[in-house]
Backbone bond lengths (Angstrom), bond angles and torsions (degrees), N, CA, C in turn:
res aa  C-N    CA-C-N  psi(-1)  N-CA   C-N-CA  omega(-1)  CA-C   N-CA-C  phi
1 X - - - 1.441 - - 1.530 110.11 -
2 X 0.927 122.50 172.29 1.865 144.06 -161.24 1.829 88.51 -82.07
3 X 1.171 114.55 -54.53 1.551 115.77 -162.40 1.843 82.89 -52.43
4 X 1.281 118.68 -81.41 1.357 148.36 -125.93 1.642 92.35 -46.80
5 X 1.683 111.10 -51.73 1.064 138.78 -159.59 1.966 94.17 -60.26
6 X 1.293 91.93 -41.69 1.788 86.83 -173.61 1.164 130.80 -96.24
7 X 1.437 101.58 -1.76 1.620 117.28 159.64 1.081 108.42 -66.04
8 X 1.705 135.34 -35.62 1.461 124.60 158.47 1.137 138.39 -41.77
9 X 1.502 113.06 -15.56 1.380 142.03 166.65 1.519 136.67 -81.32
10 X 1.510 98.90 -8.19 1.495 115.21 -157.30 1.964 94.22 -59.59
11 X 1.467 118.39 149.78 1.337 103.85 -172.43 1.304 120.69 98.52
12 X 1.325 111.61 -44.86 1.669 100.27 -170.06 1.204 119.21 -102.68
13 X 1.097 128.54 162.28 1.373 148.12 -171.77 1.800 108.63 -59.79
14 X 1.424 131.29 106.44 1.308 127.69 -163.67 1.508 109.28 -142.13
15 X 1.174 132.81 152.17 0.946 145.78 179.71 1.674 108.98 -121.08
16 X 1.384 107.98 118.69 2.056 119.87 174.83 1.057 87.75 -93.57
17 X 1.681 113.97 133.78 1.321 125.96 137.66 1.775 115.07 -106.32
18 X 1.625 105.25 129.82 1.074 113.74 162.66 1.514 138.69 -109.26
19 X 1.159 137.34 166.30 1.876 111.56 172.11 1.257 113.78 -57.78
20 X 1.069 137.79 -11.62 1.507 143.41 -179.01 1.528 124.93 -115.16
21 X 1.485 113.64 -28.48 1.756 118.73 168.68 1.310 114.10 -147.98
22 X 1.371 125.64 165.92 1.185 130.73 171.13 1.617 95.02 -127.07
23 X 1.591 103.69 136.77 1.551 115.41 -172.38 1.480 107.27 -106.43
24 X 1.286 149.93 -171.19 1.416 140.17 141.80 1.440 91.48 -152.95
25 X 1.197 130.07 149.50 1.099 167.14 -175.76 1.240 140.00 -171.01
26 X 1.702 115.27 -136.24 1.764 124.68 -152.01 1.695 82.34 -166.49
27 X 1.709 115.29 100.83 1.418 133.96 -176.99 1.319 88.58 -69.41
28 X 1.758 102.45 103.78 2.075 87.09 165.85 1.565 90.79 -127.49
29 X 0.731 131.19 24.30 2.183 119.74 159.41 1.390 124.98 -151.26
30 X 0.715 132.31 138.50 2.043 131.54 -175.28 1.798 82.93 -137.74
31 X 1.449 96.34 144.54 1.422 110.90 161.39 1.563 83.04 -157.20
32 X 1.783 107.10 -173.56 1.447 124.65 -167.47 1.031 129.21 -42.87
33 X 1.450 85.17 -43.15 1.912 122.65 -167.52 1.349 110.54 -101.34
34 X 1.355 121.61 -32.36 1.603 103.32 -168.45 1.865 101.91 -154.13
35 X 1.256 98.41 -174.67 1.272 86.23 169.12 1.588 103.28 -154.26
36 X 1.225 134.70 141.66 1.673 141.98 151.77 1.483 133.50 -68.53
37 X 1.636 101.21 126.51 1.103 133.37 -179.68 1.716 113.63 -93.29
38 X 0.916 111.15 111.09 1.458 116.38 161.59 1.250 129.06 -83.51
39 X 1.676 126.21 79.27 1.394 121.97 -179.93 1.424 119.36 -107.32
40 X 1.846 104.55 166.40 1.391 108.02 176.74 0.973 124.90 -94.61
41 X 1.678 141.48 140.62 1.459 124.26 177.78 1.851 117.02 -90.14
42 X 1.389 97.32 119.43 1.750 101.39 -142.10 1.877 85.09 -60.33
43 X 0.783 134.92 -39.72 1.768 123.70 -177.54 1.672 130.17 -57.40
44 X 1.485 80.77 -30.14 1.854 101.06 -166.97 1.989 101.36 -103.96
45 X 0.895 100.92 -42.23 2.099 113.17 -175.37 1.519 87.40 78.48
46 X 1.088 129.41 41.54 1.711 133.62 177.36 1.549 83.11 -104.50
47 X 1.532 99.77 133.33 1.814 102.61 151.87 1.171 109.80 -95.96
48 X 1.696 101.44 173.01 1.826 113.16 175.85 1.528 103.82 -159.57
49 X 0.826 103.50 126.05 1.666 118.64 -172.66 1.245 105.41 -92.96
50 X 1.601 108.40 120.50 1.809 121.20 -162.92 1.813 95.87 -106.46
51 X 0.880 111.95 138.72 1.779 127.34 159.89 1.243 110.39 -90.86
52 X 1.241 119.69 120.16 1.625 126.25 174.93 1.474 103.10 -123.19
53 X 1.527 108.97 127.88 1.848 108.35 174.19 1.523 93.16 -69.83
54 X 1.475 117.93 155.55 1.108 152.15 140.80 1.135 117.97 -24.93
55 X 1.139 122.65 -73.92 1.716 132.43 160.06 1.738 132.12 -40.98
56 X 1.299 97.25 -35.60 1.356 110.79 151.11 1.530 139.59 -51.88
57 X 1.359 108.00 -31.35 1.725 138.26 -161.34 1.786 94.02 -78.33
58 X 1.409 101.34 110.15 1.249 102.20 170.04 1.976 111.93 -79.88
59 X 1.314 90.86 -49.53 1.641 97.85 165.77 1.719 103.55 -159.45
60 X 1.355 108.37 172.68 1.555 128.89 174.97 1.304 115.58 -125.18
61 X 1.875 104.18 122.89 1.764 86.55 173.33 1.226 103.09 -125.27
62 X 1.436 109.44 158.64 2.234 105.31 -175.74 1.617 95.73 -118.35
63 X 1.393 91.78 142.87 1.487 102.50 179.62 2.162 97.65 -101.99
64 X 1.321 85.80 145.74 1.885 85.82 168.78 1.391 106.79 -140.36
């Protein structure tokens, strides 16, 4: 399954594309439904951890 595959990923540096945004971050959660993004806010260096459904995910790419 799609989740399983990106739990192999948990940790790394990834970029979500959706029909509506592209995220980049630090993959720190996968569950059934969605998965978490850990990003920085480039003005502030504050992070914020985004929830994206699964279903939403046009594709995922990991940088190493």
């Amino acid at each position: 399954m799609f989740e399983n595959e990106l739990r192999e990923h948990l940790g790394q540096r990834t970029q979500v594309v959706t029909p509506n945004f592209t995220l980049s971050g630090v993959l720190i959660a996968v569950t059934s439904a969605s998965v978490t993004v850990r990003t920085t806010q480039p003005d502030y260096g504050q992070t914020e951890d985004v929830i994206v459904p699964l279903s939403s995910i046009a594709y995922v790419r990991f940088f190493v």
